[in-house]
Wavefront OBJ file of the C-alpha trace (Angstrom):
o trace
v -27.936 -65.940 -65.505
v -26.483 -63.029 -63.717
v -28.145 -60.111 -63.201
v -25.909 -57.067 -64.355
v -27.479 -54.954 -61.639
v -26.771 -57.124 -58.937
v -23.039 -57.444 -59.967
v -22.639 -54.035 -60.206
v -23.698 -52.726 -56.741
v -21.806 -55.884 -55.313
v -18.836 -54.630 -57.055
v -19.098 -50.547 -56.429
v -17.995 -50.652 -53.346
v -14.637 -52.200 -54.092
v -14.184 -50.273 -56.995
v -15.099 -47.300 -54.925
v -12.664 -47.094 -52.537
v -9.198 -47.899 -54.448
v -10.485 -45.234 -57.163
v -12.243 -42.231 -55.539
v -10.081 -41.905 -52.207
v -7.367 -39.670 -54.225
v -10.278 -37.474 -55.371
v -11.886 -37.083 -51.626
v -8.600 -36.802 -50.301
v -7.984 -33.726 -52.499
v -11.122 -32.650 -51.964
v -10.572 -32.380 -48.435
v -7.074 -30.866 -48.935
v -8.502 -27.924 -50.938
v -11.404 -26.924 -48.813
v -8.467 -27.065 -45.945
v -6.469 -24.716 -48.291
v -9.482 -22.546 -48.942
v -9.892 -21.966 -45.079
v -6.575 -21.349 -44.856
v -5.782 -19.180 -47.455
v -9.457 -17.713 -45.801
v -7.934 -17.057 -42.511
v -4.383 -15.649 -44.143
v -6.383 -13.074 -45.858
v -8.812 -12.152 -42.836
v -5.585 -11.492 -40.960
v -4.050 -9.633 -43.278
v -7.058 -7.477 -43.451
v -7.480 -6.939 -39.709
v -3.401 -5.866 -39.172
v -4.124 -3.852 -42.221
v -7.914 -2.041 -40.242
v -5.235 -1.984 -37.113
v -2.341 -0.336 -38.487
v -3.961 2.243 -40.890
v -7.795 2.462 -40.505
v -8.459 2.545 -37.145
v -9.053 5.879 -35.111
v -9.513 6.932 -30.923
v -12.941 7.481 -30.017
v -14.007 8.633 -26.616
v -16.474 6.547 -24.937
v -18.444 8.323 -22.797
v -20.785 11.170 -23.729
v -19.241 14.613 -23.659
v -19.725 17.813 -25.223
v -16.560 20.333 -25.939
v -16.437 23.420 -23.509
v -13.131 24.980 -24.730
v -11.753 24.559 -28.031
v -8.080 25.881 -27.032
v -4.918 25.724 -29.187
v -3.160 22.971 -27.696
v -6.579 21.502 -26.606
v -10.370 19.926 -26.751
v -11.228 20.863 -22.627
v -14.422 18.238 -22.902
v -17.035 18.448 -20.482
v -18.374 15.372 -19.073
v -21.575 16.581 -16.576
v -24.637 15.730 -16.100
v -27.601 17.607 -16.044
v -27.709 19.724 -13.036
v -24.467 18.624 -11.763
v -23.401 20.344 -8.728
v -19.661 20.026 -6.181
v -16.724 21.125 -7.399
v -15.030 20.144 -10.709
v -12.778 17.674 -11.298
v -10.268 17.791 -14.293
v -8.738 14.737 -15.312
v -5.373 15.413 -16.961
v -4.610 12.941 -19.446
v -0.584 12.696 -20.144
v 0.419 14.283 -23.123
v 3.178 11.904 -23.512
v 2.584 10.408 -26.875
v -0.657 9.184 -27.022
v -4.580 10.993 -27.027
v -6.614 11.362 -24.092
v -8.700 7.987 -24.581
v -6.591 6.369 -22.421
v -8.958 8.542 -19.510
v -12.045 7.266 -21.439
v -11.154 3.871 -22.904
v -14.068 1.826 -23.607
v -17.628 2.018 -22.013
v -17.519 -0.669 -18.953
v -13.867 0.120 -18.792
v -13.521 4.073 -18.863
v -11.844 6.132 -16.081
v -14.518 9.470 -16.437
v -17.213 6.962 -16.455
v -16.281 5.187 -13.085
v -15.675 8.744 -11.247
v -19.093 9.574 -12.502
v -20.450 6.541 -11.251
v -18.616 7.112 -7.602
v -19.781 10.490 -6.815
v -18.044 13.218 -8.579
v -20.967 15.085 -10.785
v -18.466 17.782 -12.349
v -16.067 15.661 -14.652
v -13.874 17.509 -17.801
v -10.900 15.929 -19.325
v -8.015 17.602 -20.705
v -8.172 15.925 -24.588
v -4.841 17.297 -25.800
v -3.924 17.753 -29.508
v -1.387 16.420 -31.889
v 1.148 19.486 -32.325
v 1.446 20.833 -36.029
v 4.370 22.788 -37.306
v 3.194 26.143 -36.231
v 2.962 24.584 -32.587
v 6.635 23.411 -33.187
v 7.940 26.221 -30.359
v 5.934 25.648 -27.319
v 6.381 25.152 -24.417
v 5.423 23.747 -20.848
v 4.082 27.569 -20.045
v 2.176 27.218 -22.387
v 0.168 24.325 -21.633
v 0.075 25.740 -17.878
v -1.240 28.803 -19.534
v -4.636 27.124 -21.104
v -4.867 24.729 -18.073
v -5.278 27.981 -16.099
v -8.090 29.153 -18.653
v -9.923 26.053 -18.122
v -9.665 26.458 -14.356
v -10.460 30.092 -14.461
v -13.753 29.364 -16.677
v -14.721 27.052 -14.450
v -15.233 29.776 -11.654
v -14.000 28.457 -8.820
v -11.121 25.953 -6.992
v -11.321 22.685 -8.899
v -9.511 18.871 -7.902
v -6.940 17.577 -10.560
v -6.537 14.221 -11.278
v -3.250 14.156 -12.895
v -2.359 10.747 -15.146
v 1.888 9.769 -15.738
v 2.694 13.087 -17.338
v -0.632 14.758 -16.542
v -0.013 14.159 -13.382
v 3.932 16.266 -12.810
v 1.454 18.923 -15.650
v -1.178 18.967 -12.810
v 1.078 19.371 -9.510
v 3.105 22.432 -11.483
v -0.288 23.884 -11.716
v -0.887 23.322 -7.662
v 2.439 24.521 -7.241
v 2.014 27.589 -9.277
v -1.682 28.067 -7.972
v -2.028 26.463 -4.861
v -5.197 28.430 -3.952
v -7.026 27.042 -7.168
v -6.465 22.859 -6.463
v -8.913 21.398 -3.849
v -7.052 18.117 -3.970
v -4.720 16.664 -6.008
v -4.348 13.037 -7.586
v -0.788 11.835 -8.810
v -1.442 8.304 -10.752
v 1.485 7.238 -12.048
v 3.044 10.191 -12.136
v 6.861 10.823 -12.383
v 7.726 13.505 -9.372
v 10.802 12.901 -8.617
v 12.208 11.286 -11.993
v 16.001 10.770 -9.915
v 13.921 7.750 -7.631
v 13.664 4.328 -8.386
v 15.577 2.715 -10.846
v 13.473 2.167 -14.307
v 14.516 2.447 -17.479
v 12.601 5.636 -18.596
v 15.254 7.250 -15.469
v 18.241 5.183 -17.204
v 17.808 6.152 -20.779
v 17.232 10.082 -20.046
v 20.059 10.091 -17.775
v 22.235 7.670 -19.506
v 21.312 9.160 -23.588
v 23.375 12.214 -24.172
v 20.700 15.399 -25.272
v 21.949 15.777 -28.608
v 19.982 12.492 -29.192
v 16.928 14.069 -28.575
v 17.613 16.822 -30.317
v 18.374 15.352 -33.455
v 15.262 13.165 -33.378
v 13.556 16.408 -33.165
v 15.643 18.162 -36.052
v 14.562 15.096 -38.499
v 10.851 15.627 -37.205
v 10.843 18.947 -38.390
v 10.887 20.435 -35.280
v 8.243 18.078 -33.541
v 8.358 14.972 -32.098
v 6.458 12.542 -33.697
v 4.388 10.105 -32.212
v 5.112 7.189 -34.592
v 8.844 7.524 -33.788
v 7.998 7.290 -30.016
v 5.823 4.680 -30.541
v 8.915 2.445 -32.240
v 10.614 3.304 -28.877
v 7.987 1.946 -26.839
v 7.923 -0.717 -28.655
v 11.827 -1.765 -28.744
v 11.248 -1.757 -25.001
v 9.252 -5.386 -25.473
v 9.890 -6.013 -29.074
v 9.462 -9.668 -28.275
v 5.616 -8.639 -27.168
v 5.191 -6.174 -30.268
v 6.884 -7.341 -33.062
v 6.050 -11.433 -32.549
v 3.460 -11.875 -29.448
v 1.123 -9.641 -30.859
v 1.037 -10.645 -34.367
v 1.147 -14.581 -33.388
v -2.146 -14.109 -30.802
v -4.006 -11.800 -33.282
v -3.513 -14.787 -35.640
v -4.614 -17.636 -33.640
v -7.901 -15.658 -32.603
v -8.950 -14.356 -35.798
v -12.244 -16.043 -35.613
v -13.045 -14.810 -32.095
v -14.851 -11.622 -32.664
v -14.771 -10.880 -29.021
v -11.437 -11.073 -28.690
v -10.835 -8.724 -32.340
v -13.233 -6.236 -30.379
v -11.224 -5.824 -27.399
v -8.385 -5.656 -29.888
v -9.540 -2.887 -31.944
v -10.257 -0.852 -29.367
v -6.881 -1.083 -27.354
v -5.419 -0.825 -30.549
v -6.829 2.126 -32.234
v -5.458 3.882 -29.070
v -2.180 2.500 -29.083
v -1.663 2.831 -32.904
v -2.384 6.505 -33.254
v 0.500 8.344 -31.961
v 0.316 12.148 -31.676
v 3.277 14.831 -32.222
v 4.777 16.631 -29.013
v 6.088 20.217 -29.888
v 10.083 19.630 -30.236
v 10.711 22.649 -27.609
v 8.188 21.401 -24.980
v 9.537 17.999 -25.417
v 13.085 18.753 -25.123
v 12.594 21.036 -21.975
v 11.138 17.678 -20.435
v 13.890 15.867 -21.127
v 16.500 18.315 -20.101
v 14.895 20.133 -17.178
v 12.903 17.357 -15.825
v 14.649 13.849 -16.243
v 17.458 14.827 -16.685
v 18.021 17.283 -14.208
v 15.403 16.847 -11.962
v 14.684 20.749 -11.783
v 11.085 20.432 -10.519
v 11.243 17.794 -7.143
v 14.331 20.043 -6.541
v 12.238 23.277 -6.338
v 14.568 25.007 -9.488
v 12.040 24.840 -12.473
v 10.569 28.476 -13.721
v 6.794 27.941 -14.689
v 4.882 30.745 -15.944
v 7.025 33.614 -14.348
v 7.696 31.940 -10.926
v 10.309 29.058 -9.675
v 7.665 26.292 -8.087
v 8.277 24.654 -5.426
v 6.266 21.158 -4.273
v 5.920 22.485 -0.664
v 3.700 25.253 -2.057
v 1.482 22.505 -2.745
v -1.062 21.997 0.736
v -4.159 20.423 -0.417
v -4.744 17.106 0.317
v -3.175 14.550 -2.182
v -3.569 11.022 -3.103
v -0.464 9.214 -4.799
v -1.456 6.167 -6.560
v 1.221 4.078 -8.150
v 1.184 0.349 -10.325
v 3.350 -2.419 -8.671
v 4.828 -3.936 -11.995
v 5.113 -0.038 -13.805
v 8.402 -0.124 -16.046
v 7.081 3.247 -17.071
v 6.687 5.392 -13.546
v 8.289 3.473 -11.014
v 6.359 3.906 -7.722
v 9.057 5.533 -5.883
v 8.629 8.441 -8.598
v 5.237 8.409 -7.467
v 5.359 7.829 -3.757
v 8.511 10.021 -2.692
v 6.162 13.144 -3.975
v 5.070 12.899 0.107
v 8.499 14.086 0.860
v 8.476 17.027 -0.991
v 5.092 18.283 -0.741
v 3.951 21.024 1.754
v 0.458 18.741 2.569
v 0.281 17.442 5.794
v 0.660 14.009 6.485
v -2.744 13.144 7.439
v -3.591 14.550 4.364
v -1.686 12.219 2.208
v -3.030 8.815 0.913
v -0.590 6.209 -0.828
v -1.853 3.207 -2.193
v 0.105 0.435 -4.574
v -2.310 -1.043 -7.353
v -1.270 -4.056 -9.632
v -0.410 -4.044 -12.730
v 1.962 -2.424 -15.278
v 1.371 2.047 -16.520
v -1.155 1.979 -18.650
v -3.182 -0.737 -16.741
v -3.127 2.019 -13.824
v -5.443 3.910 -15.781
v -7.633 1.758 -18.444
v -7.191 -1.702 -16.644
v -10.397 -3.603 -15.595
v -9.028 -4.860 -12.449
v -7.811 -1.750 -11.330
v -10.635 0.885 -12.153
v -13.325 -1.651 -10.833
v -11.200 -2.575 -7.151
v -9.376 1.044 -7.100
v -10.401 3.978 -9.111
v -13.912 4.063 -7.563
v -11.937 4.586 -3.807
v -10.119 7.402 -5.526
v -13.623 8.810 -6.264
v -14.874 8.881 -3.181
v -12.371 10.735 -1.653
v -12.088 13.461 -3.966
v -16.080 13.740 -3.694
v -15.439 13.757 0.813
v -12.702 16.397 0.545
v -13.987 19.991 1.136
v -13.808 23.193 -1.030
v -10.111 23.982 -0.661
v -8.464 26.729 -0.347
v -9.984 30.150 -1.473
v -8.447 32.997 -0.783
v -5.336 34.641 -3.287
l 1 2 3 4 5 6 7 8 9 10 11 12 13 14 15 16 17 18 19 20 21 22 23 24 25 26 27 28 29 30 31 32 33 34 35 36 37 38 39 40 41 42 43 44 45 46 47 48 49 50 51 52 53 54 55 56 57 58 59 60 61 62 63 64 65 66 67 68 69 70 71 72 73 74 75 76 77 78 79 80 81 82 83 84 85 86 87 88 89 90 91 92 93 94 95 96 97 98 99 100 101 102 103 104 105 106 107 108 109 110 111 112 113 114 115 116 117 118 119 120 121 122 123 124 125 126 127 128 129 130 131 132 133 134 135 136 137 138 139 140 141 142 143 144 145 146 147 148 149 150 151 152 153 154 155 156 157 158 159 160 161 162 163 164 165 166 167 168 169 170 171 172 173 174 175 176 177 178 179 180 181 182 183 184 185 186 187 188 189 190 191 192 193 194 195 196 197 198 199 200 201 202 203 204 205 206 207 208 209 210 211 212 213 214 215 216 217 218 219 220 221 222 223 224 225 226 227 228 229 230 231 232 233 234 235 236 237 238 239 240 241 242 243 244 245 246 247 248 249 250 251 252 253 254 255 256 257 258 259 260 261 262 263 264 265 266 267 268 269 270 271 272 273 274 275 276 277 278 279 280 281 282 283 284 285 286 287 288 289 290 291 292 293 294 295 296 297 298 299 300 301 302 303 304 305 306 307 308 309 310 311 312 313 314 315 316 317 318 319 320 321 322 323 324 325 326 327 328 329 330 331 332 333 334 335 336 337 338 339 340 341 342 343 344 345 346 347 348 349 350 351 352 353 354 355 356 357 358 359 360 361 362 363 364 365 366 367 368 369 370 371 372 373 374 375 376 377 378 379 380
């Protein structure tokens, strides 16, 4: 007799395998779809956090000296901090001062702390509003001056892309208040080279510029600049971007790093439409400043009134600044030529002044020799 046990564990396994493999295999299908549909939402959430949530933050400890109208003058020192001060102009080109004080381990302010200079401020500049709509470039010179002036004393500059032509106006205009002067990626003489910043303000007629203006309101607004930017490598902003975000979703090291470039990048800030079109015009366009014709606060300045010692530092792959912008500053300046330093760093703009490489192999020689130059000049 057979035993009905037996004969039905010999059997099961047959049975088993013709009948239950469709189930399994949907099984399996639908926790694959749950993942995915998982990892379509997570990404969705982060470009959502990216776009619309997140905000600059400073890295580096500060506390806010001047509260000005067109901007935060932060104080970086330390306890006791003695030599003289160094200002770090950040560009007001678009984008907030965090680019100076990016992420802790990878901050500008925190590696000329770290390389001798005690005295560190940054220029944090604000986002214009309608009532700011009329400024202009004197103006900015103006609270630059009140920042120097409270200060009490000659102070170096460390001028970044547009903080940097901001920063040699001000040597220009007040020789005997800049110690020494650093140009990073700073457009001088915006007629050199041959990038495409030069091409489109010399090849777009004004009334371009003006009318993006006129349907700002007056301003220019940082979100349509930051389209503009982005046309310039739409293949990098509109697909790249969006296709590597997705493929490391799951990497929270890599959404960290992300964040943070990101909440800089996204975050546009408004130029006043006056100051903005007076760059264009005056600057790129005609070139008014390396050829010793622009007025700033009352006087024409000219780059040879500019004598302390200066250090040009310019990116080898920067689309942005090209280095002969940078570099053909020596030509025009009234420092001697033992008092010049030029020095070609890798990398693209914005790498020049947040980029690991070049703030851990570069920036901290930049420190040192603002910290070995002497007082300046003194006297009115």
């Amino acid at each position: 007799m057979i035993n009905p046990s037996q004969n039905i564990s010999h059997a099961q396994p047959g049975i088993s395998v013709p009948l239950f493999w469709p189930f399994a295999a949907a099984t399996q299908m639908t926790e694959q779809g749950l993942d995915l549909l998982a990892k379509n939402m997570k990404f969705l959430a982060e470009e959502e956090k990216i776009h619309h949530e997140l905000r600059p933050r400073l890295a580096t400890e500060n506390h806010v000296m001047l509260d000005l109208r067109t901007m935060i003058f932060r104080d970086y020192s330390r306890s006791g901090a003695k030599g003289i001060p160094t200002i770090v102009d950040a560009p007001y080109a678009g984008h907030t001062a965090m680019i100076a004080d990016y992420h802790k381990g990878q901050s500008l302010i925190e590696t000329l702390l770290a390389n001798g200079l005690e005295r560190v401020f940054l220029t944090d500049w604000k986002s214009a509003t309608d009532d700011m709509k009329d400024l202009e470039i004197d103006q900015y010179l103006a609270e630059l001056n009140v920042c120097v002036g409270d200060l009490g004393g000659p102070v170096n500059l460390v001028g970044l892309c547009q903080g940097g032509w901001m920063a040699a106006m001000y040597a220009a205009r007040f020789p005997h208040k800049v110690a020494s002067l650093v140009l990073a990626g700073s457009p001088i003489d915006t007629a050199a080279g041959d990038g495409p910043i030069k091409r489109m303000a010399l090849e777009t007629p004004l009334d371009f510029y003006e009318e993006l203006v006129a349907v700002g309101g007056g301003l220019m607004r940082g979100e349509t600049m930051l389209q503009g930017w982005k046309s310039m490598h739409p293949e990098e902003h509109y697909i790249k971007d969006h296709v590597d975000l997705y493929e490391h979703i799951g990497d929270p090291v890599y959404l960290a790093k992300e964040e943070t470039f990101e909440s800089w990048y996204e975050n546009p800030i408004d130029l006043p439409g006056r100051w903005y079109l007076q760059a264009i015009s005056q600057l790129f366009k005609e070139n008014r400043f390396a050829k010793g014709e622009f007025v700033g606060l009352g006087r024409r300045l000219s780059l040879r009134d500019i004598t302390c010692p200066l250090y040009l530092l310019a990116g080898e792959a920067d689309d942005i600044t090209t280095k002969e912008q940078v570099f053909d500053a020596e030509k025009l300046v009234g420092t001697p030529k033992d008092k010049i330093v030029k020095v070609l760093a890798p990398g693209g703009h914005v790498g020049l002044f947040m980029g690991s490489r070049v703030l851990r192999e570069f920036w901290p020689a930049v420190a040192r020799w603002i910290a070995s130059q002497g007082p300046g000049i003194t006297e009115n």
